[in-house]
C-alpha positions as CSV (number, residue, x, y, z in Angstrom):
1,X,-14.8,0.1,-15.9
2,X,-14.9,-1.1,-12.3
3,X,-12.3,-0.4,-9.7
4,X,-12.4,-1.5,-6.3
5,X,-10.5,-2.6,-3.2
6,X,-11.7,-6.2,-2.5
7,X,-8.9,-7.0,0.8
8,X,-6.7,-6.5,2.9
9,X,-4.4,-8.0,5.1
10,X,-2.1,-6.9,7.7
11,X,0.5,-9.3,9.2
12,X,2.7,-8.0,12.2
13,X,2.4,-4.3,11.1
14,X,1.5,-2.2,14.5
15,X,-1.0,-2.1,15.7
16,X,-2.5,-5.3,13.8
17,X,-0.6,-8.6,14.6
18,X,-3.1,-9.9,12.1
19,X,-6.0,-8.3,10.2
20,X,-7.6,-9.3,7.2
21,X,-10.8,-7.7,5.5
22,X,-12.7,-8.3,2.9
23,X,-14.8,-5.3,1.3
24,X,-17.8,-6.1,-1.3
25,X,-18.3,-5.1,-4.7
26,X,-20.2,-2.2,-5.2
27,X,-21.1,-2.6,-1.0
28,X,-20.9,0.0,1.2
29,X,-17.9,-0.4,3.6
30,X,-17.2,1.0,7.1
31,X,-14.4,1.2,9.3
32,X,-15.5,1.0,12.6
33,X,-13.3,1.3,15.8
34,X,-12.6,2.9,19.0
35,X,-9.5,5.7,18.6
36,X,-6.1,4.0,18.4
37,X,-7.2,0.7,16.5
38,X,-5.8,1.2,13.3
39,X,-8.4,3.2,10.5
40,X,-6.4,5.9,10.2
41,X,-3.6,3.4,9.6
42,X,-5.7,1.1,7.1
43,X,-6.9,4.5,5.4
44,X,-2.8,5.4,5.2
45,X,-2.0,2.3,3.8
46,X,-4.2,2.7,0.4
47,X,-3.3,6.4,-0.1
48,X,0.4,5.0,0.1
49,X,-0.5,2.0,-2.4
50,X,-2.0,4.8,-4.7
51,X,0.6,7.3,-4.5
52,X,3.3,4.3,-5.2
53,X,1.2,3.6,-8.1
54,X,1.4,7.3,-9.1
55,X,4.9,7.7,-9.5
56,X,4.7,5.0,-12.6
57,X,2.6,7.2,-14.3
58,X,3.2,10.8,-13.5
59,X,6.7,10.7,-13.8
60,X,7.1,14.4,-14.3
61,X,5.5,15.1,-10.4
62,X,8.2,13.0,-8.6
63,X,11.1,14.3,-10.9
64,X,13.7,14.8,-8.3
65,X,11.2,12.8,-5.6
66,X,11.5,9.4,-7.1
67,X,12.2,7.7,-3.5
68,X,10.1,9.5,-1.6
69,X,7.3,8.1,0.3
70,X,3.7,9.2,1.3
71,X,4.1,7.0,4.0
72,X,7.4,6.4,5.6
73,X,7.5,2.8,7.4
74,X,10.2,1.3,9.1
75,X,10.9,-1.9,11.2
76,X,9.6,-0.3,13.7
77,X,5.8,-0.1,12.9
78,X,6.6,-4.3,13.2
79,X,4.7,-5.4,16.2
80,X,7.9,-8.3,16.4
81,X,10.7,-5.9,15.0
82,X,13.0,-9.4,14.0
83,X,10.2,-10.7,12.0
84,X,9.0,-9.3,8.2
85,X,5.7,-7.7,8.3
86,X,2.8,-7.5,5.4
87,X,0.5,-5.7,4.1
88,X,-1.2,-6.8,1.2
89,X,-3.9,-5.2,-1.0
90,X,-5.9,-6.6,-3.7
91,X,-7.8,-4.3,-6.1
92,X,-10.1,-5.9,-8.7
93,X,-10.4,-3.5,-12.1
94,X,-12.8,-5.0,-14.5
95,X,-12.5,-8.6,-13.0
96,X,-8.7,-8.6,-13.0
97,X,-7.2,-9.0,-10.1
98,X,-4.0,-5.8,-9.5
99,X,-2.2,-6.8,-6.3
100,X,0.4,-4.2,-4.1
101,X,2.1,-5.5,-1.5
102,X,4.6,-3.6,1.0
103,X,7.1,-5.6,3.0
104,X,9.4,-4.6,6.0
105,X,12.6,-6.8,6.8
106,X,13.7,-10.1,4.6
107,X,11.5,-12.5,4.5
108,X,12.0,-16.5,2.6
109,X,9.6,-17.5,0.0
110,X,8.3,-20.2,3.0
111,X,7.5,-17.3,5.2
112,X,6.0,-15.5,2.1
113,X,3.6,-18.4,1.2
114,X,2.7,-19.3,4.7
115,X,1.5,-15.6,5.5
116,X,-0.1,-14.6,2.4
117,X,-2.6,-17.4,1.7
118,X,-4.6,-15.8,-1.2
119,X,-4.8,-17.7,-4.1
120,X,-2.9,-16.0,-7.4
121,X,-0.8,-13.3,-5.7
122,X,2.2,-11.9,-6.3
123,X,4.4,-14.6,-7.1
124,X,7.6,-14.1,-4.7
125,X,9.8,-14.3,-7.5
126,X,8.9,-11.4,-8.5
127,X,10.0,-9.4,-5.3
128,X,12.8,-11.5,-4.0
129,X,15.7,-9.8,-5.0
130,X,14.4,-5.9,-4.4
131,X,13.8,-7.4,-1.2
132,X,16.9,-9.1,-0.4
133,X,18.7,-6.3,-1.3
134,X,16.8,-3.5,0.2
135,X,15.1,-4.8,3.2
136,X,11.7,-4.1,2.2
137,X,9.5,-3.7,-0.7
138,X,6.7,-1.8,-2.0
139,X,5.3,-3.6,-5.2
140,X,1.9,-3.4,-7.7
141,X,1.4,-6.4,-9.6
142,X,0.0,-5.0,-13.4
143,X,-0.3,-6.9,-16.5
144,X,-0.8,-4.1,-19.2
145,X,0.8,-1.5,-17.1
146,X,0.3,1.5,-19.6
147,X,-3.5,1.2,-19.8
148,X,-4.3,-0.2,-16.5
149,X,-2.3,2.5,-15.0
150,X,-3.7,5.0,-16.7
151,X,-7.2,4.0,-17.1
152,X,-7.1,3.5,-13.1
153,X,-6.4,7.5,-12.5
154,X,-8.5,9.0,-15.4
155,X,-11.5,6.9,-14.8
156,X,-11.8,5.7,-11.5
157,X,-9.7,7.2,-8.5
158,X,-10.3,10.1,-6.4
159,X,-9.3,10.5,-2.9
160,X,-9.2,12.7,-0.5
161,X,-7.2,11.8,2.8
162,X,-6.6,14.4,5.4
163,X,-3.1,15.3,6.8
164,X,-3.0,15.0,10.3
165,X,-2.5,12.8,12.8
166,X,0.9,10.5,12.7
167,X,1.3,10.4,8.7
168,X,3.0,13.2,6.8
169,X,2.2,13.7,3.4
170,X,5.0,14.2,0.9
171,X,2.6,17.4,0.1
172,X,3.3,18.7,3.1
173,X,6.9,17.9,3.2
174,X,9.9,20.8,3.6
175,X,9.4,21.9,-0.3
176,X,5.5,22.7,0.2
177,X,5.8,24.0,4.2
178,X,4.8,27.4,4.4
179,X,4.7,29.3,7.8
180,X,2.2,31.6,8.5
181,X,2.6,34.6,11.0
């Protein structure tokens, strides 16, 4: 059982106008950058991915919290605030391909295909109506949701991602804050 992030792409979400990486199988990948260029943000991006992924399977731990978000993101993280912004992830679990993509602001299947240049992903049927109606999507792509899903927590995830900087966990939300004196 193999699970691994394989790329990623950013389009127009601050403070990438465009990034895309590719990570190799069972290779050891580094995020490299001066402060400010965006690994906190690329590190934010996957815990958010996973914790959407979450909710479809521990239903019982969002009771109550079903729209909530581990990381908020508006129109205004868009480097050009009129146009959509991306950010696709592709994950690879025994040779399958599980896509998640998050969209902000409407975009046209044109724009769609023209920005996401992969070759099977999510198919923009799939996401056109949640995002013509909402303004934004966050989406996983699974075949055999109940066993993927699963599988993908009990056998293969663990992370660890520290609360601090501009991202505030729903952990540490107004339920979980606890002053100290």
């Amino acid at each position: 059982m193999s699970f691994g992030l394989v790329k990623v792409i950013f389009i127009n979400r601050a403070p990438f106008k465009r990034l895309e990486l590719d990570f190799k199988e069972n290779g050891i990948n580094v995020l490299s950058a001066i402060n400010g260029n965006g690994k906190t943000t690329i590190l934010s991006h996957i815990t958010d991915a996973f914790y959407e992924l979450a909710k479809k399977v521990f239903h019982n731990e969002f009771e109550g919290k079903e729209n909530k978000y581990y990381r908020v993101s508006s129109a205004l993280y868009n480097i050009n605030s009129s146009s959509p912004s991306y950010v696709y992830l592709r994950f690879k679990y025994n040779n399958k391909n599980i896509d998640y993509i998050d969209i902000r602001n409407n975009c046209t299947k044109e724009q769609y295909d023209s920005e996401i240049t992969i070759e099977s992903k999510i198919d923009f049927s799939k996401i056109q109506h949640t995002l013509s109606s909402a303004n934004n999507i966050k989406f996983w792509s699974l075949d055999d949701k109940n066993i993927i899903e699963k599988e993908i927590f009990s056998k293969s995830i663990l992370t660890y991602f520290p609360s601090y900087r501009y991202e505030t966990p729903n952990y540490l939300n107004d339920p979980y804050n606890i002053k100290l004196y």
